[in-house]
C-alpha positions as a printed Julia matrix, in Angstrom:
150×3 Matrix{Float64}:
 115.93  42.1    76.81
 115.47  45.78   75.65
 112.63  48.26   76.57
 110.06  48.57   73.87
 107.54  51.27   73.93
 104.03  50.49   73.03
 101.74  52.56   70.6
 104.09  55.71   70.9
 105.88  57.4    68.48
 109.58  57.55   69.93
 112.3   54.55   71.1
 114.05  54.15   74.09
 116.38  55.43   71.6
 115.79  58.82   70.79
 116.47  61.25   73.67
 114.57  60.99   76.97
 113.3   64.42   76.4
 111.59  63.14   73.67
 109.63  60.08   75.23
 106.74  62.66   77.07
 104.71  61.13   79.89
 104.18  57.79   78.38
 107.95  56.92   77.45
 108.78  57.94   81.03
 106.22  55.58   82.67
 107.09  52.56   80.53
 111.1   53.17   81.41
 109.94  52.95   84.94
 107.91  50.57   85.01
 109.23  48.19   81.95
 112.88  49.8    81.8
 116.28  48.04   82.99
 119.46  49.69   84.98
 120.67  51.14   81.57
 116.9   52.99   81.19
 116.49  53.93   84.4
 120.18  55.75   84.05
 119.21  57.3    80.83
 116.53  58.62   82.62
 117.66  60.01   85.47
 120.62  61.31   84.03
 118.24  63.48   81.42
 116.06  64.58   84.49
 119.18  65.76   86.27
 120.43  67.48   83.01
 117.13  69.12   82.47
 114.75  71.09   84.99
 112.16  70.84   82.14
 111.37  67.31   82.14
 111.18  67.09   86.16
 107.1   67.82   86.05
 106.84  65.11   83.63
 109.11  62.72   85.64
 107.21  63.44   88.73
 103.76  62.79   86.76
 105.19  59.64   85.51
 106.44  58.58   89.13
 102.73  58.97   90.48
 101.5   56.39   88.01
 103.66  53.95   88.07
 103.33  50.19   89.39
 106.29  49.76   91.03
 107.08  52.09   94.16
 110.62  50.52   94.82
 110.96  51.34   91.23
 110.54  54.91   91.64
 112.07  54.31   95.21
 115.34  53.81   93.65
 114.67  56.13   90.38
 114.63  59.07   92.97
 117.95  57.9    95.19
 120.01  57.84   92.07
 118.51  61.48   91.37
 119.4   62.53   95.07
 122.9   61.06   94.1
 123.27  63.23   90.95
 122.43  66.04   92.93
 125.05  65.89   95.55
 128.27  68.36   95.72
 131.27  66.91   95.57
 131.74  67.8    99.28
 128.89  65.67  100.33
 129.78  62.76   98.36
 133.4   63.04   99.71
 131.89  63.23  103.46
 128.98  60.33  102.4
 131.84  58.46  101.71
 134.04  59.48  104.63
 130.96  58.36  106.88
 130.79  54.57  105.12
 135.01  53.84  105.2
 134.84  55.08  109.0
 131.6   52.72  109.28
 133.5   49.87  107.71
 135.95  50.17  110.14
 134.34  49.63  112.91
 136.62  51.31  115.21
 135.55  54.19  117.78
 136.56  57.88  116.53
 139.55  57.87  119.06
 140.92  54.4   117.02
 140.28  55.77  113.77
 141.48  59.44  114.26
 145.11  57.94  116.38
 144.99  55.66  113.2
 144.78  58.27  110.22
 147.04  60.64  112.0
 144.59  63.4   113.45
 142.52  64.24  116.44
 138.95  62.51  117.54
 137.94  65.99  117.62
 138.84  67.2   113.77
 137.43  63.62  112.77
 134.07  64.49  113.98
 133.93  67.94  112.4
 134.5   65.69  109.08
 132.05  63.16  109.94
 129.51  65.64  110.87
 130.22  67.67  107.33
 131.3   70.69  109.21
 134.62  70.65  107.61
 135.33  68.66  104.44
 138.42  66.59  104.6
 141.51  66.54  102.62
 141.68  64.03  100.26
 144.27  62.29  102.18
 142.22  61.96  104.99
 139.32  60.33  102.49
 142.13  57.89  101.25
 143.76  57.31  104.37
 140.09  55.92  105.84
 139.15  53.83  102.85
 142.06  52.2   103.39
 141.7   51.21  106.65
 138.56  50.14  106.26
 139.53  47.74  103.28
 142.73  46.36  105.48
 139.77  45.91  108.24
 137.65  43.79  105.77
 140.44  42.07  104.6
 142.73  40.64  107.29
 146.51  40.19  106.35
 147.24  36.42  104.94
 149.11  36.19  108.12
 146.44  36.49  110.08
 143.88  33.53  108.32
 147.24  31.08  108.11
 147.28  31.71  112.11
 143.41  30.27  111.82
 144.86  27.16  110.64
């Protein structure tokens, strides 16, 4: 299915800029993940239509709608640094190893490990890589390991 808008003269089509208030609201409300993108990538793109958006949030149905409309704005938002330490934060979460087993891991200090987790100091990208991959070896065990199940 495909958003339609209803007794306005635009399409989901033309640019988000050009929906006004009543475009925005039926996105939210009537729109799929490909709308909702549109949308918030236009927002993010241009200051101007953020009074409109924010009108448009007010009225609509659905809160977890606008719930996750305003995350994925948040998101666009971000510097790189704080994705790179969001993401730091949910590899060392998938871990699930202390600091001290991560950081002897990775080949640094608990210390220097916290400063990255706590976004004092952003982290090479080696470091970044280094901890996704350990928590992806931690989520999946070696074949080894599951034939020793047997």
């Amino acid at each position: 299915m495909a958003l339609k808008f209803r007794n306005i003269g635009v399409t989901p089509d033309d640019p988000v800029e050009d929906w006004g208030f009543e475009g925005i609201l039926a996105a939210i409300d009537r729109g799929y993940a490909r709308d909702w993108a549109k949308l918030v990538t236009a927002v993010h793109a241009n200051p101007d239509l953020e009074q409109v958006y924010r009108e448009a949030t007010e009225a609509a149905e659905s809160d977890s709608t606008v719930t996750l409309l305003d995350t994925m704005l948040a998101d666009k938002r971000k510097s790189p640094s704080e994705r790179a330490v969001e993401r730091l934060r949910m590899a060392f979460a998938g871990t699930r190893m202390t600091q001290a087993e991560v950081a002897d891991r990775i080949g640094t200090s608990r210390s220097r490990l916290n400063s990255y987790l706590a976004g004092k100091v952003t982290p090479s990208m080696d470091v970044l890589v280094a901890m996704e991959d350990l928590a992806r070896e931690v989520r999946a065990p070696s074949l080894a390991a599951i034939l020793m199940l047997r």
